[in-house]
BAFI-3210 file (N, C-alpha, C; in Angstrom, 3 decimals, decimal comma, padded with zeros to 6 digits):
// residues 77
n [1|2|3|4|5|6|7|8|9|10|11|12|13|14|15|16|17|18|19|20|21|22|23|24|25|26|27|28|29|30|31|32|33|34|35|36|37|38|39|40|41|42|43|44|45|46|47|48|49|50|51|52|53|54|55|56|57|58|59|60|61|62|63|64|65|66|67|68|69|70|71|72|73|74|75|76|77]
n.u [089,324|092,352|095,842|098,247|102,194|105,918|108,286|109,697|108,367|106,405|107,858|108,817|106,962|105,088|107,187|106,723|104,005|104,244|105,658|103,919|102,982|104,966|107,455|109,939|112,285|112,046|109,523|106,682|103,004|099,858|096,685|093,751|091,342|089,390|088,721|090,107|092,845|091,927|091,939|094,599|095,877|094,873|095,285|098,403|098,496|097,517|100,120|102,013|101,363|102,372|105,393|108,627|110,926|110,563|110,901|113,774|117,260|118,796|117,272|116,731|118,851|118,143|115,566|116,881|117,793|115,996|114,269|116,321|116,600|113,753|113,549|115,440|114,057|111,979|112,726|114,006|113,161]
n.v [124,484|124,864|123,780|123,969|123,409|123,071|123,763|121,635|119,547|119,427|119,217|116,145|114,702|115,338|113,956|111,494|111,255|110,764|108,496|106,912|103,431|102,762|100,666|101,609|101,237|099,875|100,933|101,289|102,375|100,950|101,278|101,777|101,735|103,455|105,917|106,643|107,094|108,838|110,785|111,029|111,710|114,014|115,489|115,074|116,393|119,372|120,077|119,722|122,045|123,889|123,844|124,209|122,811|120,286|120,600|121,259|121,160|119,744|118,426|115,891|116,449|118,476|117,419|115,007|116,830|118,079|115,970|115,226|117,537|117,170|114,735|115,501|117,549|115,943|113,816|110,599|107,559]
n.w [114,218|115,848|115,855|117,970|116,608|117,931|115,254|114,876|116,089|114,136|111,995|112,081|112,745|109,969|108,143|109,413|108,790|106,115|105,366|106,567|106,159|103,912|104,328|105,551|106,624|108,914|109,729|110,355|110,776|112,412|111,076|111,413|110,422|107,554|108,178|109,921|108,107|106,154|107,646|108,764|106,550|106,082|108,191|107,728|105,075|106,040|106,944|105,242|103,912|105,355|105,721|104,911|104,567|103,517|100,619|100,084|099,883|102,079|103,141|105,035|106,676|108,149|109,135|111,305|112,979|114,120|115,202|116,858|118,358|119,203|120,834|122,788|124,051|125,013|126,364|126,243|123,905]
ca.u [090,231|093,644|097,265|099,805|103,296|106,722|108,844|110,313|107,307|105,895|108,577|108,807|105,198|105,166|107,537|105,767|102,923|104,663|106,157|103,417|102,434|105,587|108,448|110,832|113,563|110,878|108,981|104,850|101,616|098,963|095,382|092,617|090,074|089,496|088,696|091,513|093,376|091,871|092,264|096,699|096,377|093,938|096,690|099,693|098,262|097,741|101,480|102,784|100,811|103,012|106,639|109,288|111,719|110,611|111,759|115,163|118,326|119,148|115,941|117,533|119,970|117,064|114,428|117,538|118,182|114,664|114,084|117,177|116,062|112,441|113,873|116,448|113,400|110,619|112,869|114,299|113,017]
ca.v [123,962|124,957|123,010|124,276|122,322|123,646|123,446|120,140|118,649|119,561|118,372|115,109|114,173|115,418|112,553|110,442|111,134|110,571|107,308|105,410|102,653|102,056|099,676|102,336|101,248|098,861|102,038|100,941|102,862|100,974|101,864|100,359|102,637|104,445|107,279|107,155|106,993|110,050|111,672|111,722|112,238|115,435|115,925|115,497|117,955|120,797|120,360|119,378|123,563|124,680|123,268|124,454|121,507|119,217|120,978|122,159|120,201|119,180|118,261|114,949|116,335|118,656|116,046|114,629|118,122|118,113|114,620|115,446|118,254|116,289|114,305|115,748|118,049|115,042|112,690|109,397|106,679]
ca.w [115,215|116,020|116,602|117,705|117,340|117,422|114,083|114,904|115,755|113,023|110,687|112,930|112,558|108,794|108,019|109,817|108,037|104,972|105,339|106,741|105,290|104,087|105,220|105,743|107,776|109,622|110,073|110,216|111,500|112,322|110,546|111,449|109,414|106,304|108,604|110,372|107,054|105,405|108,894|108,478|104,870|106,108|108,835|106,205|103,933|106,436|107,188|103,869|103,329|105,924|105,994|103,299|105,275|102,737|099,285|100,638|099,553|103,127|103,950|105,244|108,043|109,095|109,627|112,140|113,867|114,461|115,735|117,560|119,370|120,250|121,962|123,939|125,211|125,828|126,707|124,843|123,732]
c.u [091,642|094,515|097,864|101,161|104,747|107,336|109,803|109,559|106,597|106,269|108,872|107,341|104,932|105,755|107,068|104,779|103,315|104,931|105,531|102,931|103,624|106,475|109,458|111,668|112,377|109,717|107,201|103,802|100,651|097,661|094,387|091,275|090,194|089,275|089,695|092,901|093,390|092,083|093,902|096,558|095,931|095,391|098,232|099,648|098,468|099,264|102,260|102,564|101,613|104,397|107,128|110,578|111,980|111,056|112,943|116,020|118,521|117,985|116,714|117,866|119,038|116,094|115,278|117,824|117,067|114,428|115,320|116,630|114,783|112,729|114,103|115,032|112,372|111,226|113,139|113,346|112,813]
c.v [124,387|124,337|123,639|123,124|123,239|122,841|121,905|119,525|118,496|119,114|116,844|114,653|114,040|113,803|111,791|109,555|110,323|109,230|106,514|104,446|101,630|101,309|100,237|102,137|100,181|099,273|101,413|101,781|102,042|101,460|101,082|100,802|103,675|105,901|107,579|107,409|107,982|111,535|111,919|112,156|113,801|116,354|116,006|116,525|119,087|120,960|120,564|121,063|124,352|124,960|123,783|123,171|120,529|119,250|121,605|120,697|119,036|119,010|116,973|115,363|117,492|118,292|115,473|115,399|118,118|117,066|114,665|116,052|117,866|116,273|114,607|116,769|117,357|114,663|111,638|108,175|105,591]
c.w [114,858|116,486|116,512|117,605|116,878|116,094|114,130|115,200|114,760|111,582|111,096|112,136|110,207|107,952|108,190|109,096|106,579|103,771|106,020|106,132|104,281|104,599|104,897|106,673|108,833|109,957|109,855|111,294|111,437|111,798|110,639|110,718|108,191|106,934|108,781|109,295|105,975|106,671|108,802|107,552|104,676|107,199|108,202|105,803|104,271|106,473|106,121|103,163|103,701|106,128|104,489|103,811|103,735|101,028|099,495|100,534|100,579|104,092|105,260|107,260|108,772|110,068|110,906|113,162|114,741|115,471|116,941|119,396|120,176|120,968|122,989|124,776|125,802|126,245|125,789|125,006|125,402]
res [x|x|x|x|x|x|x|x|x|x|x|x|x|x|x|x|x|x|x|x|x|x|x|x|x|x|x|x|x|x|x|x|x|x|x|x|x|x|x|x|x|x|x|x|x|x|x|x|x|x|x|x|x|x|x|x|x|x|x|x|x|x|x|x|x|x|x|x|x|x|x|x|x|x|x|x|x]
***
């Protein structure tokens, strides 16, 4: 199987992945299964293979550029 996502979704989601579970800024994912639970951590990983975002100084104000740009092309909140 193949995903595509552009580079801000991809670093969007990544995060995501990253920080669920904890209480990041109020930040929480639902889990209601160990599947579903080794299923992000399977989805993390591929990304975490693909992204250099996340070892780069300014990872930070990327992750925001990113999340930025989402938006402004889905739509806000």
């Amino acid at each position: 199987m193949t995903i595509e996502l552009d580079d801000d979704a991809a670093l969007v989601l990544f995060d995501l992945l990253n920080g669920y579970g904890e209480n990041d800024a109020g930040r929480t994912l639902a889990i209601r299964s160990a599947a579903e639970r080794n299923s992000l951590w399977s989805l993390a990983s591929a990304l975490e293979k693909t992204l250099v975002a996340q070892f780069q100084p300014d990872y930070v104000a990327q992750l925001e550029r990113a999340r930025a740009r989402a938006e402004e092309r889905a739509g806000g909140w």
